[in-house]
C-alpha positions in Angstrom: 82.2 80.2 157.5 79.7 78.6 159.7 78.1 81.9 160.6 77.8 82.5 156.7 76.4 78.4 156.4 74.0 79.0 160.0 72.7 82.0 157.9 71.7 80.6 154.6 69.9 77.8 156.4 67.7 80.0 158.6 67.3 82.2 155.9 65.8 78.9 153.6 64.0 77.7 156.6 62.3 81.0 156.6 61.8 81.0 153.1 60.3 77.1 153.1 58.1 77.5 156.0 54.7 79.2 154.0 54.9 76.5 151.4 55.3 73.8 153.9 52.3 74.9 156.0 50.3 75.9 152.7 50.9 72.3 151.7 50.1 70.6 155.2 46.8 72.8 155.2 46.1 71.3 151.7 46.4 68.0 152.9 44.2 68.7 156.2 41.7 69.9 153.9 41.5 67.3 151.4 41.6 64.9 154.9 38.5 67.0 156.1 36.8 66.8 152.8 37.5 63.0 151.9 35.9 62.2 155.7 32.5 64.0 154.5 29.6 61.6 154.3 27.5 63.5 152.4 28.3 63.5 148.9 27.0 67.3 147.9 28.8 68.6 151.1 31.9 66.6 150.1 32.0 68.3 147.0 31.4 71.8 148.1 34.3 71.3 150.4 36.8 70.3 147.2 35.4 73.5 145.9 36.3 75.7 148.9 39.7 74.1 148.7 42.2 77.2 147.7 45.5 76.0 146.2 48.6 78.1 146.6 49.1 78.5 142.8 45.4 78.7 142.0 44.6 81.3 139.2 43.2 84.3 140.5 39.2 84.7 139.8 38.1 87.8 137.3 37.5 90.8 138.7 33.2 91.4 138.8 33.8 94.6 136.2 35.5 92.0 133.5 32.5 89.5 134.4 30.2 92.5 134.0 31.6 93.4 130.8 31.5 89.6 129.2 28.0 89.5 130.5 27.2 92.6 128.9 28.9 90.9 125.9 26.9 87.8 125.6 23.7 89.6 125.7 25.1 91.7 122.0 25.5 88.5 120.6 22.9 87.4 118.3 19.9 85.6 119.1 20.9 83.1 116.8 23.3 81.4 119.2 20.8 80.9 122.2 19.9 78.1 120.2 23.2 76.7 119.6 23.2 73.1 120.4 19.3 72.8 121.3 18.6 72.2 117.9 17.5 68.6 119.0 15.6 69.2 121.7 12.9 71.6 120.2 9.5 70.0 120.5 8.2 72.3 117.5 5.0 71.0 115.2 6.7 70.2 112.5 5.1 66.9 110.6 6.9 63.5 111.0 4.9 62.3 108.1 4.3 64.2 104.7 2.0 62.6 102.2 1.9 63.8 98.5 1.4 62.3 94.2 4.5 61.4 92.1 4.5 64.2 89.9 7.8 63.4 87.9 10.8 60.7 88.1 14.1 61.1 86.8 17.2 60.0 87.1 20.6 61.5 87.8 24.2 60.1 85.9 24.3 57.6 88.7 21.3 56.3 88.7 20.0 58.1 91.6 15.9 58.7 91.7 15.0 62.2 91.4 11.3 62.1 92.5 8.9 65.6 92.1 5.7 66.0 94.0 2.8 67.6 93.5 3.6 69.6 96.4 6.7 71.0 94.6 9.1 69.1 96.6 11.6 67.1 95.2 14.1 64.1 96.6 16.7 62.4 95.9 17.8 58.7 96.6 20.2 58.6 98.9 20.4 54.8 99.3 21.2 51.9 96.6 18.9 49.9 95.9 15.5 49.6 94.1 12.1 50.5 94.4 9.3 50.2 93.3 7.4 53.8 92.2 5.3 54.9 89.7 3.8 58.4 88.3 0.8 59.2 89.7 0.4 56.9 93.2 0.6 58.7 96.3 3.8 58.1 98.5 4.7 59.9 102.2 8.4 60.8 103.5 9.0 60.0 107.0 11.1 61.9 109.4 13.7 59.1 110.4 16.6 59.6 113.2 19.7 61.8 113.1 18.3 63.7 110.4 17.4 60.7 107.5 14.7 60.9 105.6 12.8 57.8 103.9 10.3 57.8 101.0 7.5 54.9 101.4 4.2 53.7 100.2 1.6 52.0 102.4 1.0 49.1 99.5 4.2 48.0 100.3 6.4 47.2 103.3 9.8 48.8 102.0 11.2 52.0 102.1 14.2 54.0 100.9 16.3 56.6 101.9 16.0 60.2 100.1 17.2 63.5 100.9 15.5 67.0 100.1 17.1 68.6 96.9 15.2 71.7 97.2 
């Protein structure tokens, strides 16, 4: 019985002793890295760090064949998320004549240009517009719009209906 007990317990020790030392040598490492001054070297160390149960990396023929992937996709997605930082030429100010003014069911503003555009209010509210004067629209942030005269100190809020 005890040779069958002496037995198992070597054969456990045996089995323990890789995860044991895997785990002191993760501790000595993270010991080495936290002691780095240098805040860039510090953090290339936690990077070199390997974990016992870390995922395995892909292979460089998979990574070939996803970066062979990404350049089929469209060029339409290269853009993806820039949106907002494009420094194109497009106009934060547009000047043009009241053409027309209507109004929707709810009493929204439908304004015509004589540049063929046409807005809609967007905001409640009142203002003051007339056939014929000349108004601008004004690029305002996160995408708004706002329809304004230089007689006046007002504006509104419109969006593009065509």
């Amino acid at each position: 019985m005890n040779k069958i007990l002496l037995c198992s317990a070597s054969l456990m020790a045996l089995l323990l002793s890789p995860a044991l030392l895997a785990q002191t040598s993760l501790s000595s490492a993270l010991e080495q890295c936290r002691t780095e001054q240098n805040a860039l070297k510090r953090l290339v160390c936690y990077d070199e760090i390997k974990t016992p149960n870390a995922p395995v990396a892909a292979t460089p023929a998979a990574s070939g064949r996803s970066a062979e992937a990404k350049a089929t996709r469209p060029a339409a997605n290269n853009d993806f998320g820039l949106e907002h930082k494009k420094t194109d030429d497009t106009a934060d100010k547009v000047s043009a004549i009241v053409s027309k003014i209507t109004y929707s069911p709810r009493k929204e503003m439908i304004i015509e240009f004589d540049n063929g555009q046409v807005w809609r209010q967007t905001a409640s509210g009142t203002y003051p517009i007339k056939v014929g004067e000349r108004h601008f629209i004004k690029r305002g942030m996160l995408g708004a719009f706002y329809l304004g005269n230089d007689n006046n100190n007002r504006t509104l809020k419109v969006k593009r209906e065509d």
